[in-house]
OpenMM code with the backbone's topology and positions (N, CA, C; nanometers):
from openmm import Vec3, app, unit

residues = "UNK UNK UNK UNK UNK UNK UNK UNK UNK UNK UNK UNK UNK UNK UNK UNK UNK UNK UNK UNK UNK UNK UNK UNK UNK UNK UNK UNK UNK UNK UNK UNK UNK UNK UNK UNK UNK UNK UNK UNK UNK UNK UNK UNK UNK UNK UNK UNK UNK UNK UNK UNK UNK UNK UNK UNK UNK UNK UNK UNK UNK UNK UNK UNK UNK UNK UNK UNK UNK UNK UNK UNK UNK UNK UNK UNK UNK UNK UNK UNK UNK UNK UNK UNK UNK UNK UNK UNK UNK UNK UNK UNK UNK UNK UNK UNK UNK UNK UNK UNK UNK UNK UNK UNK UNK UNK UNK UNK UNK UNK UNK UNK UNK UNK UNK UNK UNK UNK".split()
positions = [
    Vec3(21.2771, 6.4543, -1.5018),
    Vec3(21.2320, 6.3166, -1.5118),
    Vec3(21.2447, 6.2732, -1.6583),
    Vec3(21.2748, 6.1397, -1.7069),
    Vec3(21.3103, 6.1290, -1.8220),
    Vec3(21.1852, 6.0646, -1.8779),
    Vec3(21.2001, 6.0775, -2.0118),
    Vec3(21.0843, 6.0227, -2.0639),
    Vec3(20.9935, 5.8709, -2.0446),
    Vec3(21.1057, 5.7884, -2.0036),
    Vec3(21.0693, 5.6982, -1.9776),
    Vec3(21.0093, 5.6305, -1.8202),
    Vec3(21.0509, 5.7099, -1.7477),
    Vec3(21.0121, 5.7521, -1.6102),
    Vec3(20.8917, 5.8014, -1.6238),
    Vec3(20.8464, 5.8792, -1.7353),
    Vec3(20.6854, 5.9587, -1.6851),
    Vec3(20.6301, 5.9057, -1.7838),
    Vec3(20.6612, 5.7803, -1.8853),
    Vec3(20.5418, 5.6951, -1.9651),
    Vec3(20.5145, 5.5940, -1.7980),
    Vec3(20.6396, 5.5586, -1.7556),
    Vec3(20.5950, 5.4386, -1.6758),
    Vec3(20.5043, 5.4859, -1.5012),
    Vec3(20.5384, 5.5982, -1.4853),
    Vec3(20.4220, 5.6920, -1.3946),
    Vec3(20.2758, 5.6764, -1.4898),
    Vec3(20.2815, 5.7537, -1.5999),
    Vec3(20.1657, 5.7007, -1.6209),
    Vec3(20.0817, 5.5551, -1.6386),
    Vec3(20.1635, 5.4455, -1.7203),
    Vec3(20.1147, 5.3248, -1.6977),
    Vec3(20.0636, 5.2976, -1.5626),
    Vec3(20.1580, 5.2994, -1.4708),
    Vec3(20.1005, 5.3072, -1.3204),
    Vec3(19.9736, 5.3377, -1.2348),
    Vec3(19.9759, 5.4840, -1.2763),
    Vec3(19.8496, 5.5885, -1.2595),
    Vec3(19.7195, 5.5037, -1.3534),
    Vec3(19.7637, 5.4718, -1.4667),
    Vec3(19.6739, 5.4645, -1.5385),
    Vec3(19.5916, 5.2903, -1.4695),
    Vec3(19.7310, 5.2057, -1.4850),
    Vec3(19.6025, 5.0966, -1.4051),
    Vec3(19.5786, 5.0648, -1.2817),
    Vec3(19.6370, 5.1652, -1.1419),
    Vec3(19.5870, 5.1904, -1.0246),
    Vec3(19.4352, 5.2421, -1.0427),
    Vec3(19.3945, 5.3658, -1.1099),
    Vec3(19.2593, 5.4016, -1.1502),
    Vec3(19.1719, 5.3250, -1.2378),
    Vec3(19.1759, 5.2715, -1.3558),
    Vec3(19.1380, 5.1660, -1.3630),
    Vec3(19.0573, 5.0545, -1.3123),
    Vec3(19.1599, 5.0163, -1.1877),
    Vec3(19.1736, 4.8721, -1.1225),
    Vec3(19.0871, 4.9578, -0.9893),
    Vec3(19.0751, 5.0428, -0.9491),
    Vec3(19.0060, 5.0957, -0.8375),
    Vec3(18.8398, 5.1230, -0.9217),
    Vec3(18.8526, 5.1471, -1.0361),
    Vec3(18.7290, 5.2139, -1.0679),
    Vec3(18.6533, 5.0588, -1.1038),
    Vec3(18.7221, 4.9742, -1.1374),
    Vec3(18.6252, 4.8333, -1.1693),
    Vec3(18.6121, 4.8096, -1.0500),
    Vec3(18.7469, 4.7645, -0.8941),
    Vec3(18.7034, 4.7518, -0.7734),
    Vec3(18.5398, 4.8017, -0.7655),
    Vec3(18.5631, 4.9522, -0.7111),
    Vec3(18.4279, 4.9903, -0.6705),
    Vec3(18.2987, 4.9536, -0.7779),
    Vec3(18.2644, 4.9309, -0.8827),
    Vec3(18.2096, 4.8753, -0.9557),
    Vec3(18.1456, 4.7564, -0.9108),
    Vec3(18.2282, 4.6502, -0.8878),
    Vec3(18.2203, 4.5463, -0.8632),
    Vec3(18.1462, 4.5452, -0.6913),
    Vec3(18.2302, 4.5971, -0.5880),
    Vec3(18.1731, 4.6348, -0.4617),
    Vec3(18.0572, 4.6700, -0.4661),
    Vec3(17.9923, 4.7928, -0.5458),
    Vec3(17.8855, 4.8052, -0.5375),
    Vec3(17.7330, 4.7640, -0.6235),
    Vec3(17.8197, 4.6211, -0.6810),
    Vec3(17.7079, 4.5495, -0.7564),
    Vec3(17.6673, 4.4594, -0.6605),
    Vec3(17.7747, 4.3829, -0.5606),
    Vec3(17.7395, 4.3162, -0.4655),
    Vec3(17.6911, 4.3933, -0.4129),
    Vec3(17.6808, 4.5106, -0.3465),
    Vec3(17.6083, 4.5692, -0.2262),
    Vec3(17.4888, 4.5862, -0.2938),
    Vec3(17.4323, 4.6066, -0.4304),
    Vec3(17.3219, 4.6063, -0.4590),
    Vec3(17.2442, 4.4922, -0.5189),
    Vec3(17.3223, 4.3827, -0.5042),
    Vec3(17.2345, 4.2244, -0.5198),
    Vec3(17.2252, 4.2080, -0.6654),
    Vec3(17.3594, 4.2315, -0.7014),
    Vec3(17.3631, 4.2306, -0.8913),
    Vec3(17.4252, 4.1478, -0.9073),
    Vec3(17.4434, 4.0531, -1.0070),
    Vec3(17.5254, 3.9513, -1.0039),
    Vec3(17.5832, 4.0229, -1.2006),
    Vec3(17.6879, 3.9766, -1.1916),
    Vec3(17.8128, 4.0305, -1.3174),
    Vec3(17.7296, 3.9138, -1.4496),
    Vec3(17.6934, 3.8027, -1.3584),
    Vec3(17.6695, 3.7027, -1.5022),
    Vec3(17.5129, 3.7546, -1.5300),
    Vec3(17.4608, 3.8479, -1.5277),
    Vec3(17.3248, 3.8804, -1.5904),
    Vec3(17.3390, 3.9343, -1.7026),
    Vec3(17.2901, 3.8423, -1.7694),
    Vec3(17.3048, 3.8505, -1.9099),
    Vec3(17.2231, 3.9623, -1.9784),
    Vec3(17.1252, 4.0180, -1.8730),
    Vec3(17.0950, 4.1576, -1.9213),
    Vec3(17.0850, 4.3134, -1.8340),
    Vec3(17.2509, 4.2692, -1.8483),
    Vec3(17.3319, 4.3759, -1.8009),
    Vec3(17.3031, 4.4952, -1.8847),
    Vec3(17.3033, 4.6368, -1.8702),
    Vec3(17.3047, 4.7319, -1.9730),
    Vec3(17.4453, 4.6892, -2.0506),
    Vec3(17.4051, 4.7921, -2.1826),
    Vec3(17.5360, 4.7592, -2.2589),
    Vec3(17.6007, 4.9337, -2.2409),
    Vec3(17.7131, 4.9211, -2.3208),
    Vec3(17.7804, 5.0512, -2.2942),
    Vec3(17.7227, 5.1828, -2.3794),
    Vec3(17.7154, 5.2715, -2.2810),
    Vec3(17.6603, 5.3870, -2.3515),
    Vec3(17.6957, 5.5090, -2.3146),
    Vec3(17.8433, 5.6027, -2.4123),
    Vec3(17.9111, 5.6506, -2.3654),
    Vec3(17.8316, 5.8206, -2.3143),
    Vec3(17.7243, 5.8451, -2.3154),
    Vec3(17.6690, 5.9305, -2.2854),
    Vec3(17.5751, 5.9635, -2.1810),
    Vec3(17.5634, 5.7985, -2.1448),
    Vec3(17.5054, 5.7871, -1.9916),
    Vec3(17.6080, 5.8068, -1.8990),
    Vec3(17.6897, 5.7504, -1.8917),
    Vec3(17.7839, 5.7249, -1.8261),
    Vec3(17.8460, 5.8471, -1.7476),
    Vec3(17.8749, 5.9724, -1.7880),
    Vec3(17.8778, 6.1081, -1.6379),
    Vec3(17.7290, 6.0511, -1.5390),
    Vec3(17.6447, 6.0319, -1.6280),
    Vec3(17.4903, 6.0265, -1.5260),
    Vec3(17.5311, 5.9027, -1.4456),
    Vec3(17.5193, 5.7939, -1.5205),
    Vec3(17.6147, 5.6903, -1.4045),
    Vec3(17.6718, 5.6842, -1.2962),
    Vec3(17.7911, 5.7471, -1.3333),
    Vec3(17.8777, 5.7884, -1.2291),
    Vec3(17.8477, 5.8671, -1.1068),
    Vec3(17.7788, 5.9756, -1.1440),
    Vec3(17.6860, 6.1019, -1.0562),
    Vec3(17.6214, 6.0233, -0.9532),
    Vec3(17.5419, 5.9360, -1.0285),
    Vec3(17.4071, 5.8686, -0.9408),
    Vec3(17.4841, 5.7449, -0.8727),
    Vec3(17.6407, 5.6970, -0.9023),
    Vec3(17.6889, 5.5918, -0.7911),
    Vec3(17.6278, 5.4537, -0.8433),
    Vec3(17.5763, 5.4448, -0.9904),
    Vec3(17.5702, 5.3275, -1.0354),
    Vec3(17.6697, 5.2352, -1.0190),
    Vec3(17.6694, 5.1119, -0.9828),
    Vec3(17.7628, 5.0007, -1.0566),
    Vec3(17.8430, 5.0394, -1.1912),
    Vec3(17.7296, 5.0329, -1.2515),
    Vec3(17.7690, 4.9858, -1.4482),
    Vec3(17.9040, 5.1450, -1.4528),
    Vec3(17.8642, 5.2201, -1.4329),
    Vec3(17.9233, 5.3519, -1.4400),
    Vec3(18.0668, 5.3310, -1.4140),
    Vec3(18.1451, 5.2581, -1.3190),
    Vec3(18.1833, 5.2489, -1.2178),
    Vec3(18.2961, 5.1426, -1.3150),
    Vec3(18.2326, 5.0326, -1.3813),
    Vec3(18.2723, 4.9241, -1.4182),
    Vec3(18.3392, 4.9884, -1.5337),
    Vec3(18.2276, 5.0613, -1.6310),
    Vec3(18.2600, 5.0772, -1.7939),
    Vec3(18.3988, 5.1751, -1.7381),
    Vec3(18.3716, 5.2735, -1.6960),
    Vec3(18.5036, 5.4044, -1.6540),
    Vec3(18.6430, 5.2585, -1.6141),
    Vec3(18.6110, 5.1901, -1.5553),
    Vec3(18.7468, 5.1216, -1.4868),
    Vec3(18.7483, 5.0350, -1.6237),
    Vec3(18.7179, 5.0059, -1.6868),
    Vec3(18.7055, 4.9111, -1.8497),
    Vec3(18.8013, 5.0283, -1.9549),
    Vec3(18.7002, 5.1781, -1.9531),
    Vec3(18.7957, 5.2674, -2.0518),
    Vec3(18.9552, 5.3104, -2.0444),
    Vec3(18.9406, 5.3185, -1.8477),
    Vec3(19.0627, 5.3388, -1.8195),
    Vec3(19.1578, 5.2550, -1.8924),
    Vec3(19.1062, 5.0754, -1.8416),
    Vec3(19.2292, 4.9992, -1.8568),
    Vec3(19.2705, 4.9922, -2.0180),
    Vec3(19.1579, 5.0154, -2.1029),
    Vec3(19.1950, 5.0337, -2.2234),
    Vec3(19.3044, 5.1246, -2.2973),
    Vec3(19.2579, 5.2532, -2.2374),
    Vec3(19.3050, 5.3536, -2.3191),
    Vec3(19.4839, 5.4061, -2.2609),
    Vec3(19.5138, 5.3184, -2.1321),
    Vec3(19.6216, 5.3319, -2.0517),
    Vec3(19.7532, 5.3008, -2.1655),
    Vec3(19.7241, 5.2197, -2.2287),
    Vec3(19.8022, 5.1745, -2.3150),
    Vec3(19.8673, 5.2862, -2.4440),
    Vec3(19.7052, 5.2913, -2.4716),
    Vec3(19.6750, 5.3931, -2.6231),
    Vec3(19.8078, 5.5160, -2.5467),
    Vec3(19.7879, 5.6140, -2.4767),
    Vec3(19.8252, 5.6597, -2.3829),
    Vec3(19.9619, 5.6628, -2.3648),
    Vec3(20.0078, 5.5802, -2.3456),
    Vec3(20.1635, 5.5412, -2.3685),
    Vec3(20.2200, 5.5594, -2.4856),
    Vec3(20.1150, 5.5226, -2.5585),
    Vec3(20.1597, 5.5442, -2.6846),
    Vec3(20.2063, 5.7197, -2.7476),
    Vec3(20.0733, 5.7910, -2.7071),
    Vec3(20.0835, 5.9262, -2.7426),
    Vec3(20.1816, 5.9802, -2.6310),
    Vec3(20.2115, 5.9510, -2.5318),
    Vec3(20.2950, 6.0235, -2.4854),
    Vec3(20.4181, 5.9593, -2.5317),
    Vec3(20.4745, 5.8655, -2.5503),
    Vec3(20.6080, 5.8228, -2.5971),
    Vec3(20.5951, 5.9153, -2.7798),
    Vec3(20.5050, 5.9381, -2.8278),
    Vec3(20.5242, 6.0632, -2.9431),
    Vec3(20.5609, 6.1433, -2.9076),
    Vec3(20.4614, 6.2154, -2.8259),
    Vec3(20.4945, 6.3652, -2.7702),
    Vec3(20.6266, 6.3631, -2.7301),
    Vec3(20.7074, 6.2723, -2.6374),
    Vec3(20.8768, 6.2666, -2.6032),
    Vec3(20.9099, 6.2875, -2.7275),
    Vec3(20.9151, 6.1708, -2.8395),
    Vec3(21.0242, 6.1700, -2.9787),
    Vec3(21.0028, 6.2743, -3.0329),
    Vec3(20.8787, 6.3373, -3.0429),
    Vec3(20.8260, 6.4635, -3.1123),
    Vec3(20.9648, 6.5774, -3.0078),
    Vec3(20.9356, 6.5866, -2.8700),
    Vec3(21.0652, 6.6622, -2.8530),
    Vec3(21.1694, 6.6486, -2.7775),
    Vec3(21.2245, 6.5202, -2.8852),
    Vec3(21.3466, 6.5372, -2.8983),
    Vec3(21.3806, 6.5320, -3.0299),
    Vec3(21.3305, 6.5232, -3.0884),
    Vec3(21.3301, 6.5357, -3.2780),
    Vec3(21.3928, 6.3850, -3.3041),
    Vec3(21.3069, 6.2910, -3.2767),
    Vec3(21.4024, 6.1744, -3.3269),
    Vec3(21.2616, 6.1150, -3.4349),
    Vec3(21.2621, 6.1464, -3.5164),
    Vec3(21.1643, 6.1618, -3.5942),
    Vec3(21.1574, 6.0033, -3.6558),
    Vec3(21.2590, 5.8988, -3.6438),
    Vec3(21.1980, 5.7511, -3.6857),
    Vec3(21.1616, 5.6945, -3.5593),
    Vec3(21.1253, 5.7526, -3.4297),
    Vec3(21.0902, 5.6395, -3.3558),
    Vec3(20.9288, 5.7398, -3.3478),
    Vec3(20.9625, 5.8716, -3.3688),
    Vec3(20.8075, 5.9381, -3.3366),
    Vec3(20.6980, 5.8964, -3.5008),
    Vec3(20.7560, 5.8584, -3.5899),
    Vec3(20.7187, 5.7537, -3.6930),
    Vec3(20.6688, 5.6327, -3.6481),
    Vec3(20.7130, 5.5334, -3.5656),
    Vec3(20.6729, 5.4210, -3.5379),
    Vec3(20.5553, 5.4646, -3.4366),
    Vec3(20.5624, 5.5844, -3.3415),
    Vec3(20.4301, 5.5600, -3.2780),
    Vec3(20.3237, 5.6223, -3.3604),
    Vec3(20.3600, 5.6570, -3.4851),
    Vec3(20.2462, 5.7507, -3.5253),
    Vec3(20.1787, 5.6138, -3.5910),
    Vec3(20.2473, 5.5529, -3.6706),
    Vec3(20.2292, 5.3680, -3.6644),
    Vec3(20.1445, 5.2857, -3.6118),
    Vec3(20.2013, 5.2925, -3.5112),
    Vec3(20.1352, 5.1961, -3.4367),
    Vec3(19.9673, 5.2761, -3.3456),
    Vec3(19.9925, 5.3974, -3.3453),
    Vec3(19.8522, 5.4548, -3.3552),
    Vec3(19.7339, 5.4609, -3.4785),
    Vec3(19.8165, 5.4409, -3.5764),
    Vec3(19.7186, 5.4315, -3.6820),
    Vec3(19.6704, 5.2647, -3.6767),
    Vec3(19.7629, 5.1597, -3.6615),
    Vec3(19.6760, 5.0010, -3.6556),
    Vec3(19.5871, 5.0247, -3.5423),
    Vec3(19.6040, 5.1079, -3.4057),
    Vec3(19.5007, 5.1051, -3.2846),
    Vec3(19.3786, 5.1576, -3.3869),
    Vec3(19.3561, 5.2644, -3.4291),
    Vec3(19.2392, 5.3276, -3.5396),
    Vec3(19.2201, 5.2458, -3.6147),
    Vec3(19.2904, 5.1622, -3.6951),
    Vec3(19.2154, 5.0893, -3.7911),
    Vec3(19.1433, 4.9862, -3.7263),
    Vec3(19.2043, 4.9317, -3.5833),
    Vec3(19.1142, 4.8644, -3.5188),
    Vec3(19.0114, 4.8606, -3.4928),
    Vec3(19.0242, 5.0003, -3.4199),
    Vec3(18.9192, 5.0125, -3.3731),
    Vec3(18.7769, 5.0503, -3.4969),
    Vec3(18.8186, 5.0845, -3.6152),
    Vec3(18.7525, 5.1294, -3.6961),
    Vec3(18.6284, 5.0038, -3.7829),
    Vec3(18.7857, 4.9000, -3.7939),
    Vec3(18.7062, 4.7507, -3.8023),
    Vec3(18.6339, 4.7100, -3.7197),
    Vec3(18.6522, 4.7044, -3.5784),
    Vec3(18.5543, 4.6974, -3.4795),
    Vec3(18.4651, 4.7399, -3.4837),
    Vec3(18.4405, 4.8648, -3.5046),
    Vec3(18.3009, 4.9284, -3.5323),
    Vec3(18.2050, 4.9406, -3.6579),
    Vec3(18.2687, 4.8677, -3.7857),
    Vec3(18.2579, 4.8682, -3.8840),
    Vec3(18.1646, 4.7002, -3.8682),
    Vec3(18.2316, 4.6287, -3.7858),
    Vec3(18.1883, 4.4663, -3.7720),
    Vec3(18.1001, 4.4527, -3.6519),
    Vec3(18.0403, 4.5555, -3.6185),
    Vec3(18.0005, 4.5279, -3.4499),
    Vec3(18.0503, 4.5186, -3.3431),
    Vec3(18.1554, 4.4846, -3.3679),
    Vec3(18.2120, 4.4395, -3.2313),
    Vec3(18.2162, 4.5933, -3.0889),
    Vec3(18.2916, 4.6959, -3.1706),
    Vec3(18.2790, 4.8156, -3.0503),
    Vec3(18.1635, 4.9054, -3.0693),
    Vec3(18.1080, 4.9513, -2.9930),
    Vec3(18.0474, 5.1317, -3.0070),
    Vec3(17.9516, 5.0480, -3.1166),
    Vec3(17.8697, 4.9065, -3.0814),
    Vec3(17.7674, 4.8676, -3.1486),
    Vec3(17.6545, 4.8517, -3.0402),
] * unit.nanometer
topology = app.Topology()
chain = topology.addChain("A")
for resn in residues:
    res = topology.addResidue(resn, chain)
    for name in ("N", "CA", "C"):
        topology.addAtom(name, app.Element.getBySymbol(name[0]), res)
């Protein structure tokens, strides 16, 4: 399978799970008389969240289908390295090392400003 065949399996994989894990999320906020616009929703808390999941929470359900769709991307990214990494084409495995470092600085500003993991 060529490299580009098993980034785009994963994109796939990645927002089928995702998109199923917010589904059920969502399903089972209605089945439990939750409405999405409550403004005091828990916030994210990456250490509850196995317990979440375990116990068949909503929120659990939502944040996991939220990380998925996030990190599906990131993801693509490291595996399109890992390809250039072997095949030794060392200026395109440069650009993802690149473009992984602006995702980190992002995210770093984000957390630096509140915005993530606040």
């Amino acid at each position: 399978m060529t490299l580009e065949a098993r980034i785009g399996r994963l994109l796939t994989i990645g927002t089928y799970a995702g998109a199923t894990a917010l589904a059920v999320g969502v399903v089972a906020m209605l089945a439990a008389g939750l409405s999405p616009l409550d403004s005091a929703y828990p916030t994210f808390d990456p250490l509850a969240l196995p317990g979440q999941l375990l116990a068949l929470e909503p929120e659990g359900f939502l944040w996991l289908g939220l990380i998925v769709i996030l990190a599906t991307p990131v993801m693509r990214v490291v595996a399109s390295l890992a390809g250039y990494l072997g095949r030794r084409e060392r200026a395109m495995a440069s650009v993802a090392v690149g473009v992984l470092a602006v995702i980190a600085v992002g995210i770093g500003v984000g957390a630096v400003l509140g915005i993530v993991g606040g």
